[in-house]
Each structure stands twice: as structure tokens, then as C-alpha cells.
N, C-alpha and C positions, 0 to 999 in steps of 0.2 A: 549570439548565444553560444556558437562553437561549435564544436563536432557535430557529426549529423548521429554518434551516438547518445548524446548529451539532448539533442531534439525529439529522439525517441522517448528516450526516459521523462522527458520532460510532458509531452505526450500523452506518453503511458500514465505517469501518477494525475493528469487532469483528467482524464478517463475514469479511471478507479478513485479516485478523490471525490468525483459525483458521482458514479455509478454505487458504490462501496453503501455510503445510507440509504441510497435509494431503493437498492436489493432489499438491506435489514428493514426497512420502513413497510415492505411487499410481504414479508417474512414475518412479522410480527406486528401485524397491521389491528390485530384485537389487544395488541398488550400496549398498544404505543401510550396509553392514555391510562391506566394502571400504574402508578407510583410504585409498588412494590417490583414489576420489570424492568424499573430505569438504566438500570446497571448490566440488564442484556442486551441491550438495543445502540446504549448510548458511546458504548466503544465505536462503535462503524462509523457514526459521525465523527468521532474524532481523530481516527485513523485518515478521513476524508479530509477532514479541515488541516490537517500536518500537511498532507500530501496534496492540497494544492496552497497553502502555504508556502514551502518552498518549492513547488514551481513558480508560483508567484515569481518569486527572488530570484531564482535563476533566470527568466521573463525579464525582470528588471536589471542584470546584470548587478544583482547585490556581490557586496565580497563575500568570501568564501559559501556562496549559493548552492556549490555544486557539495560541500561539505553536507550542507544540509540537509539537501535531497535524499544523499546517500543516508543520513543519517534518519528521514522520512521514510525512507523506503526498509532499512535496517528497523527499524519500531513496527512496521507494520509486518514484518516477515516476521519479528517474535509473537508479535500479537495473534496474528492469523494461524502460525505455527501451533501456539497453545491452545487457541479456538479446534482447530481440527484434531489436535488429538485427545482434546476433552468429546469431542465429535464423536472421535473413532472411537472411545473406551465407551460412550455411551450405545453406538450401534451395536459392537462388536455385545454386549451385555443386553441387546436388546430394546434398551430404553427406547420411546417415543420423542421425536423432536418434538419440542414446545409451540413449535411456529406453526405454521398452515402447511408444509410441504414436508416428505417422510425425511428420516433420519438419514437414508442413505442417500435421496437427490441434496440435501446439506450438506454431506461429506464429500462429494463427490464434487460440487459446488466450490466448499472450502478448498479443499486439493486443489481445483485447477487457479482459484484466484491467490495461494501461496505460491506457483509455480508462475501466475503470472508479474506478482509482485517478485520473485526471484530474477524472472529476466527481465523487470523493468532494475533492480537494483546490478545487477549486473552489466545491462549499459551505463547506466552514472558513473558507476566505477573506472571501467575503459576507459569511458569519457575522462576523468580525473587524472587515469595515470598519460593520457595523449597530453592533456594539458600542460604533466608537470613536466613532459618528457620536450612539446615545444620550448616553454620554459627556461628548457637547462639546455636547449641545444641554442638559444640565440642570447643566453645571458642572463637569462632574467627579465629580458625589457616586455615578452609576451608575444605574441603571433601576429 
């Protein structure tokens, strides 16, 4: 698989890849069955299915896997990103969270799993530039 940066991240998004619906599933466990909630629950599943997706492939030594990951882990830090700061403009005005847990253990929640999804996409990256740097230091042929 490569670097032992590239094992972390890989790791990291199989973690957060099941952990991620499983939280929202805990969190909005009266709305899951509610058709008009589909569209607040059903991102975190699919932030999960990306992100162990390309772990997958990185696992399988697919090509450019390690492209992909970054690019899993790149969609769920915008995603998570916007979730929390719809979060925060909703705390900060007061609003109720919808779920079963208050507004500020959600925010609080979001914040630390955008910061975890940050330094899971910040090793893949490493990982990537180690790669391309073996790469060019023996020609091309690979490590």
C-alpha cells in the first residue's frame, strides 16, 4: 500500500466511512423513516460509501487510488464544512437541532469530525507528494 502516511489515511476514511452514518443514523433515528428527512440524513451515508470506496482501491492497489482518496476526503471536508457552518449560524440564532442531541453537542461534534477528516486528508496528500518524489528520484520505475 506505501507510506505508513498513506495507511493512516487509509485507516482514518475506514473509520469515518462507518462511523459517519452510523453517528447520523443515532442522531436522527425518529426521522430515518420520514421521506420528507431523506435529504438530512442521507449525505453521511454517502460521504461514508466515497470514503470507504477509495479506501477500497487504495487496499487494492488500484491506479491513481491515492488521487482518489484525496479526492474522498477533499468532498467530505466541503461537505462537513457546510454542514457545520449551517450548524453554527443555526446555534449562534438560537435554532434547535432537529435530531435528538442539542445544537451545540452537534456543533461541537461537526468541528471535531471536519478537523478529523482534515488530518486524515492531509496524510494522503504527504502520502502522494512521498510517492511522486520516490518516483522522480529513481526514474519513474516506482519504489
Amino acid at each position: 500500500m506505501g507510506s505508513k502516511y498513506l495507511k493512516i489515511s487509509v485507516r482514518m476514511a475506514i473509520v469515518l466511512g462507518v462511523f459517519l452514518p452510523v453517528l447520523e443514523t443515532i442522531r436522527r433515528i425518529h426521522q430515518i423513516l420520514v421521506p420528507q428527512y431523506f435529504f438530512r440524513w442521507f449525505d453521511d451515508y454517502t460521504l461514508g460509501a466515497i470514503l470507504l470506496i477509495a479506501a477500497y482501491m487504495v487496499k487494492q492497489n488500484k491506479r491513481n487510488a491515492t488521487a482518489y482518496l484525496i479526492a474522498a476526503w477533499g468532498i467530505a471536508a466541503g461537505a462537513l464544512g457546510v454542514s457545520l457552518f449551517v450548524q453554527m449560524d443555526g446555534y449562534a440564532h438560537g435554532l434547535a437541532d432537529d435530531g435528538v442531541f442539542s445544537s451545540g453537542l452537534v456543533t461541537i461534534a461537526k468541528a471535531s469530525i471536519l478537523l478529523y477528516i482534515l488530518i486524515g486528508l492531509h496524510y494522503c496528500i504527504k502520502a502522494g507528494k512521498d510517492s511522486v518524489r520516490m518516483r522522480t528520484k529513481d526514474g519513474g520505475r516506482g519504489a
